[in-house]
C-alpha positions as CSV (number, residue, x, y, z in Angstrom):
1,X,-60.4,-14.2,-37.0
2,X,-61.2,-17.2,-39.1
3,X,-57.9,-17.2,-40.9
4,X,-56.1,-16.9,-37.7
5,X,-58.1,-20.0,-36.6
6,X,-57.3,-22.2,-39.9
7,X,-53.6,-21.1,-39.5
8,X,-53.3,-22.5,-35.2
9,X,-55.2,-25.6,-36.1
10,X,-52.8,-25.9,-38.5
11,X,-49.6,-25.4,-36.5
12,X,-51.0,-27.1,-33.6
13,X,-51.2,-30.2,-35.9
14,X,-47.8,-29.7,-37.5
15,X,-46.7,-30.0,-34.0
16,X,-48.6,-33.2,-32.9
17,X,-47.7,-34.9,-36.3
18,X,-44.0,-33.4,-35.4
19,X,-44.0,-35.5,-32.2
20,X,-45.5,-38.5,-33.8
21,X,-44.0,-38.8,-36.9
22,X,-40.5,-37.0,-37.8
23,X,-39.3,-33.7,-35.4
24,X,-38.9,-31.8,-38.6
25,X,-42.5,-31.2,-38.9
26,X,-41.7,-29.2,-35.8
27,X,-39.9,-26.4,-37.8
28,X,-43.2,-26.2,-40.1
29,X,-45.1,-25.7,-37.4
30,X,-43.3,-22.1,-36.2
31,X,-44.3,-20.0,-39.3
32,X,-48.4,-21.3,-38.8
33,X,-48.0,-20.5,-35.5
34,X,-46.6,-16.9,-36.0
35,X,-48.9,-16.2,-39.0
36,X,-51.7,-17.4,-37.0
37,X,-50.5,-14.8,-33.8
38,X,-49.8,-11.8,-36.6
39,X,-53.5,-12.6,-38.0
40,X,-54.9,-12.4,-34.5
41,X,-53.4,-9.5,-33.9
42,X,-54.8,-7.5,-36.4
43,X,-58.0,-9.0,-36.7
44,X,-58.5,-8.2,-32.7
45,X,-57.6,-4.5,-33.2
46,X,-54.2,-4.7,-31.3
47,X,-52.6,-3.7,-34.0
48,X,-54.6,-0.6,-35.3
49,X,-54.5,0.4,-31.3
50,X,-50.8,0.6,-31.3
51,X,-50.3,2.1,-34.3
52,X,-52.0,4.9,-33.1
53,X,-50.3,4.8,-30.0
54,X,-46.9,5.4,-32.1
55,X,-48.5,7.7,-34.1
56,X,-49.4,9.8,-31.2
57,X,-45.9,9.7,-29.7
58,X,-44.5,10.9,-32.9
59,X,-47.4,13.6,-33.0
60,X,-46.5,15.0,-29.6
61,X,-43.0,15.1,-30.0
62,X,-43.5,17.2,-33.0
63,X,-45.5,19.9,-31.5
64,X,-42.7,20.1,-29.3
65,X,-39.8,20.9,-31.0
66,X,-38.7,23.1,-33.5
67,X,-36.7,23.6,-36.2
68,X,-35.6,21.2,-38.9
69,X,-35.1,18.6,-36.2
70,X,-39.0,18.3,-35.7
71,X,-40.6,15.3,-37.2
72,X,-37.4,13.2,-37.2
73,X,-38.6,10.6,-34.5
74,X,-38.8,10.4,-31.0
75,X,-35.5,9.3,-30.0
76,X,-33.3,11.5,-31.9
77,X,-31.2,14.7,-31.6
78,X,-30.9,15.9,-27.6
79,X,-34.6,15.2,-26.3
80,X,-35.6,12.0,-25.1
81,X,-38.7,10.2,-24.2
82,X,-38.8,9.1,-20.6
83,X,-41.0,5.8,-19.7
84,X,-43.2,8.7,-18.0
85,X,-43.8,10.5,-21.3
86,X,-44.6,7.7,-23.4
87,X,-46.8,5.9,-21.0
88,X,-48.8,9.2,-20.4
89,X,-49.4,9.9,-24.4
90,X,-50.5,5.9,-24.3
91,X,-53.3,7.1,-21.5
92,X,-53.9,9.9,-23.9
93,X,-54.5,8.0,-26.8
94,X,-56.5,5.1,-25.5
95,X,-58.6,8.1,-23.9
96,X,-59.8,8.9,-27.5
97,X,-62.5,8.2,-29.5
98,X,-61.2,6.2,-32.6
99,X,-61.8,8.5,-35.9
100,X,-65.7,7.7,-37.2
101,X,-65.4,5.6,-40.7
102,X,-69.1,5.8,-41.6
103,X,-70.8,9.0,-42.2
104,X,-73.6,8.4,-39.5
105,X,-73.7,10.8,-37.3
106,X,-73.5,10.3,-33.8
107,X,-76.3,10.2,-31.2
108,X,-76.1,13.5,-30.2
109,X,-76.5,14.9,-33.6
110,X,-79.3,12.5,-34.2
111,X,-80.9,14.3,-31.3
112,X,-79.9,17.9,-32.9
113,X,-81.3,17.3,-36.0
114,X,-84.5,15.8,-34.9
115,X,-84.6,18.7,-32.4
116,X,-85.4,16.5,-29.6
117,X,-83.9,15.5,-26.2
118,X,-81.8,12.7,-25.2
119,X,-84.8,11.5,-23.0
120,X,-87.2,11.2,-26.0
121,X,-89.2,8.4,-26.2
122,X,-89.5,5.7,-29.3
123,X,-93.0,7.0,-29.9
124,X,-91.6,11.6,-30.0
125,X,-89.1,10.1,-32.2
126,X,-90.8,8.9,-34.8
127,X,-93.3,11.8,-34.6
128,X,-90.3,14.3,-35.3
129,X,-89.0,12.3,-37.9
130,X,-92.1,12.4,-39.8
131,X,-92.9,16.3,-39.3
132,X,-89.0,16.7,-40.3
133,X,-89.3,14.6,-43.2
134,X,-93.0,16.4,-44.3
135,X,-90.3,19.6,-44.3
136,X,-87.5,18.4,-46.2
137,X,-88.9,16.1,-48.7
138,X,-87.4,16.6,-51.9
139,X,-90.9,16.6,-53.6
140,X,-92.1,19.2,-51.9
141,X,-91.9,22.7,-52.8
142,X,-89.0,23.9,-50.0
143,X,-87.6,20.7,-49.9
144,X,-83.6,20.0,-49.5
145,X,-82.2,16.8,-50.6
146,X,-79.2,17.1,-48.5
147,X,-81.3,17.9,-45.3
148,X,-83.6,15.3,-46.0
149,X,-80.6,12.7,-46.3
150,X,-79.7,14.2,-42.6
151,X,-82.9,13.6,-41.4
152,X,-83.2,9.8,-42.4
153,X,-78.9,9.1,-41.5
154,X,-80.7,10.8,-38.0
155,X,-83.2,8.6,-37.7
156,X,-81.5,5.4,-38.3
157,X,-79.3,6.3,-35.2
158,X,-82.1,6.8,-33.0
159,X,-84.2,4.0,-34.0
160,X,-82.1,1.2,-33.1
């Protein structure tokens, strides 16, 4: 977002000195202005959320068709989208959860692997992450590294 600010304050005065001093500042202005809009656009998440949006169109249409026609886009061969169909895979999409990127694991899994409830307090949390941890230490005689590594990502989820 901060590039995308540099690059408006820059076409917005391109365009002032444009007015003021010679109009052909004016055309130096466009191309700050539209990187500034394209650096917006992807910093905001717009872009990524219609990329999947696309991606999704072209993912339904596949499932749908057969043959050696499949996979070829959306608008060719004898099936066409209608406005109906796309903007009802758009609902679908935006009705996902975008993929995780970090390997936390979610809340509910925190809760799974802590073997407690989603009403737990602060104070049962802890508790069960330090008889957990007492379990799966590595140093200890049944302890599992990878479990133990569970336990902690677990914690750090629930404690914040």
């Amino acid at each position: 977002m901060g590039l995308s600010a540099v690059l408006s304050g820059l076409a917005v005065l391109t365009l002032i000195l444009g007015f003021v001093v010679s109009p052909l500042l004016l055309l130096v202005a466009i191309p700050f202005a539209g990187t500034a809009y394209l650096f917006w656009y992807q910093a905001s998440g717009r872009l990524m959320e219609h990329a999947r949006e696309n991606a999704d169109t072209y993912r339904v249409y596949d499932r749908t068709n057969t043959g050696s026609r499949a996979g070829a886009g959306p608008f060719t061969g004898d099936r066409r989208f209608t406005r109906e169909q796309v903007r009802q895979n758009r609902q679908r999409a935006r009705g996902r959860e975008a993929p995780r990127t970090t390997k936390q694991p979610s809340q509910k899994e925190a809760y799974r692997t802590l073997d407690l409830s989603p009403t737990a307090t602060g104070q049962e949390i802890k508790q069960a992450y330090r008889e957990k941890v007492k379990e799966v230490h590595p140093d200890t005689d049944t302890g599992d590294e990878e479990q133990f590594k569970r336990v902690s990502q677990a914690y750090d989820v629930l404690k914040k």
